[in-house]
Every structure is written in structure tokens, then in C-alpha cells.
C-alpha positions in Angstrom: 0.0 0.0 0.0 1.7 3.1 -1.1 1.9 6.1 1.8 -0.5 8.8 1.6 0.4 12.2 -0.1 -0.5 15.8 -0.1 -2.6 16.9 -2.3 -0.9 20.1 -2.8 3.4 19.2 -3.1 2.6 16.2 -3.9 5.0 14.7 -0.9 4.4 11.7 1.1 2.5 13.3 4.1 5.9 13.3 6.3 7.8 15.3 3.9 5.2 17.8 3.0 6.2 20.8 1.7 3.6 23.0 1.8 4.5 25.3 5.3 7.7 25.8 3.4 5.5 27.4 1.0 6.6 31.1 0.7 4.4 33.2 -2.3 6.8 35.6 -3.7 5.9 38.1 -6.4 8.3 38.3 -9.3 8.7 40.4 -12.1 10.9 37.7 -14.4 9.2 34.5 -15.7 10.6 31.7 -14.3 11.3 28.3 -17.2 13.1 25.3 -15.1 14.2 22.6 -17.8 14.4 19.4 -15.4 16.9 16.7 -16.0 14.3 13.0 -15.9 16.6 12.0 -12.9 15.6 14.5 -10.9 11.6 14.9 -11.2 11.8 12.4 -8.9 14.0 13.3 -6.3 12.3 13.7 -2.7 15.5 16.0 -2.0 15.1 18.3 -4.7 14.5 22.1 -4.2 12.8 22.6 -7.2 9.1 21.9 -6.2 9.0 24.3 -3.3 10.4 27.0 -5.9 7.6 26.3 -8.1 4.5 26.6 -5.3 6.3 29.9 -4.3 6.5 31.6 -7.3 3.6 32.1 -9.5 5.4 32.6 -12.5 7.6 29.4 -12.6 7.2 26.8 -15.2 9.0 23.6 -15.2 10.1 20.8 -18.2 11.2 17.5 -17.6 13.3 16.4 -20.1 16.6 17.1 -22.0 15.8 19.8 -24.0 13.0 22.6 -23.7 11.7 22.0 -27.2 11.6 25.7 -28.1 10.4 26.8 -24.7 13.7 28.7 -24.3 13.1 30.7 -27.5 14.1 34.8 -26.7 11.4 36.2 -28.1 11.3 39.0 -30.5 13.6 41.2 -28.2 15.8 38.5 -27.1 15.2 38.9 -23.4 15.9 35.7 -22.3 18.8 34.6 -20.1 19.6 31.0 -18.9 21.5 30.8 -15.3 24.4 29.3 -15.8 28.2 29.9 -15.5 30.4 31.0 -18.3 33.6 28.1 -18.5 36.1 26.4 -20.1 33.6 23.5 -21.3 30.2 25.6 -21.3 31.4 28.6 -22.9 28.4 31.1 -24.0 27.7 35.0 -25.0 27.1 36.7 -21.6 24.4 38.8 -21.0 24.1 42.5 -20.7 23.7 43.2 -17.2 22.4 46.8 -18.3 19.2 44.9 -19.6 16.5 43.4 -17.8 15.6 40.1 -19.0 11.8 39.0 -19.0 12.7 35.1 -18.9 15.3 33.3 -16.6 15.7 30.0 -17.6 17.4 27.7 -15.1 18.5 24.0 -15.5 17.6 21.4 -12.8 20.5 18.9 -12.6 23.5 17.7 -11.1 26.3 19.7 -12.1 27.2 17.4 -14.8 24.0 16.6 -16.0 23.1 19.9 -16.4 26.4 20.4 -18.2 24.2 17.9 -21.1 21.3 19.4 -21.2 23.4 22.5 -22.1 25.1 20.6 -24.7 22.3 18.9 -25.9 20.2 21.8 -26.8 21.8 24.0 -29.4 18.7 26.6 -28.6 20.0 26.8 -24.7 23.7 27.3 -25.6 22.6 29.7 -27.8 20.9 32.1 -25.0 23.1 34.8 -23.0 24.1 33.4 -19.8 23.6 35.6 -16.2 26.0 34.0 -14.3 25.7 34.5 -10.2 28.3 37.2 -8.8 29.6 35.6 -5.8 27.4 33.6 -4.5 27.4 32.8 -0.5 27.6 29.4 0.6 24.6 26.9 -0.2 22.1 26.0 2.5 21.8 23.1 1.1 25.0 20.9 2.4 23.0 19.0 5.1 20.7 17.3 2.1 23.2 17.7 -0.8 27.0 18.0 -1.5 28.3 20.7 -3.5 31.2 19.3 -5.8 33.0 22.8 -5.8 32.0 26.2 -3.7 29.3 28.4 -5.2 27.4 25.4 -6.4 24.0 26.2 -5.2 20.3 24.0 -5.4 18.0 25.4 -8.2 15.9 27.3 -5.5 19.1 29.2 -3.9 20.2 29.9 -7.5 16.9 31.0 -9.1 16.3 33.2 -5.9 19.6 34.8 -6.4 19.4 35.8 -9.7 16.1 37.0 -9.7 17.2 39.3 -6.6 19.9 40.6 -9.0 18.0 40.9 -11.7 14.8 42.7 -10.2 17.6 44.8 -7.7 15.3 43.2 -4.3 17.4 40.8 -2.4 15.0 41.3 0.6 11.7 39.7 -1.9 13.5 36.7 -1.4 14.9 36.2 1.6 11.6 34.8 3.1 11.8 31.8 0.7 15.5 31.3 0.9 14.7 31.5 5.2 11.7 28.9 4.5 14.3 26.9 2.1 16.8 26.6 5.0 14.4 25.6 7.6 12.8 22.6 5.1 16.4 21.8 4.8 17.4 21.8 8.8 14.1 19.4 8.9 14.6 17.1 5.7 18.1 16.4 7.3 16.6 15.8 11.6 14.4 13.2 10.1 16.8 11.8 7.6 18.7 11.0 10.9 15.9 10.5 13.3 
């Protein structure tokens, strides 16, 4: 007999998500391309970014199928680093983007969705500046510093982007607390 869920986040019952749930107005649409692997991940940050932001739609698969097209104005930016084996146009910081498209991966497996999607490679990245040290470590190890979930990272930029780190520090609060409690009952 499977365990019962919530209705809402979908969770079993004991890992519900939904008092992590933090609405947060945002002025940037929000398109997650999910790696398969992870849709069903019980770790994952990515579904309590999605209940808190109204404005966040997510793919599963390995490419977005023309969901990351730019639009007539070309306003759309994926999150991702500039490196030696991703390199990409970067985009200009003096322009606000209308789209932030994020990848939901490992660090390597997001490395092939980049690869595998000539339409995402082709996009301007907005690479974080600096980021601060992930919350995430008690659920999930970070290969190198500055690696971040998808909810830390999508929260960052959009606070850089729309100039309003404070909009999001409720959710990235709410993130950390579902994180101390995923880890007390992991161990528990």
C-alpha cells in the first residue's frame, strides 16, 4: 500500500512541503528545464520554488523544445556559468531580462542538457556574482564552492535581476528551515 500524499506538493504526508510554501511576487518569468533523474528526487528544491512563485514553469526532459526561445527582443537569459567546457555569450547586465531559464540537474548533468540543446547554448548566460555558501550541504553535497540547489540559485538571480534581495529572503529562510528538517528526520 503506497503512503498517503499531499494533495498540494505532492510529498508523502511526512515530507510535505507546503509550510515551506513562501508566495513571492516576481517580475521575471521563471522556465526550469528538469533533467528525468531529478523529477523524482524527494530532496530536490525545485518543487517548493515552483508553489512559491507564481510565474515558474517547469520541463522535464533534456531539451526545452523551443520553450527557451528569446522572443522577439531577445530577453531571455539561462542561469548558468560561463567556462572552459560551457562557454556562451554573456548577457548584458544593463538589460532586464523578461525570462530566466534555469537547469535542474547535477552539475554534470546539467552540463548535457546545455550541450544537448543547441537553442540553450545559444541564450546569453547571467552568471551569479559571488554567491554565499549553499544552505543546502545538510541534504546535498556541492562538488565545488558556489554550487547552489536550483531554489538558492533561481532566488539569487532573480534578486539581481529585479535589484530586491529582501523579496526573497523569506523563501531562501523557509528553504533553510525545510532543509534543517529534511536532514533531523533523515537522521531520526
Amino acid at each position: 500500500m503506497s503512503r498517503p500524499h499531499c494533495p498540494a506538493c505532492l510529498r508523502p504526508l511526512p515530507t510535505c512541503l507546503c509550510r515551506w510554501v513562501r508566495p513571492t511576487a516576481h517580475a521575471v518569468e521563471v522556465r526550469v528545464l528538469q533533467h528525468p533523474d531529478e523529477a523524482a528526487q524527494a530532496k530536490g528544491s525545485l518543487r517548493l520554488l515552483q508553489l512559491s512563485l507564481q510565474r515558474c514553469e517547469v520541463h522535464v526532459g533534456e531539451t526545452l523544445d523551443g520553450a527557451a526561445d528569446g522572443g522577439a527582443e531577445g530577453r531571455t537569459v539561462l542561469l548558468y556559468p560561463v567556462t572552459e567546457s560551457a562557454p556562451g555569450p554573456l548577457a548584458d547586465r544593463a538589460v532586464r531580462p523578461q525570462r530566466l531559464v534555469v537547469l535542474d540537474a547535477t552539475w554534470r548533468k546539467s552540463l548535457r542538457l546545455l550541450h544537448l540543446d543547441p537553442a540553450l547554448q545559444a541564450l546569453p548566460r547571467w552568471p551569479l556574482q559571488s554567491p554565499p555558501d549553499s544552505r543546502y550541504a545538510a541534504l546535498r553535497k556541492a562538488a565545488r564552492p558556489g554550487q547552489l540547489s536550483t531554489l538558492e540559485a533561481t532566488c539569487l538571480a532573480l534578486a539581481d535581476i529585479e535589484s530586491d534581495a529582501a523579496r526573497y529572503a523569506p523563501l531562501l529562510d523557509a528553504f533553510a528551515g525545510w532543509v534543517a528538517e529534511q536532514a533531523a528526520w533523515r537522521r531520526g
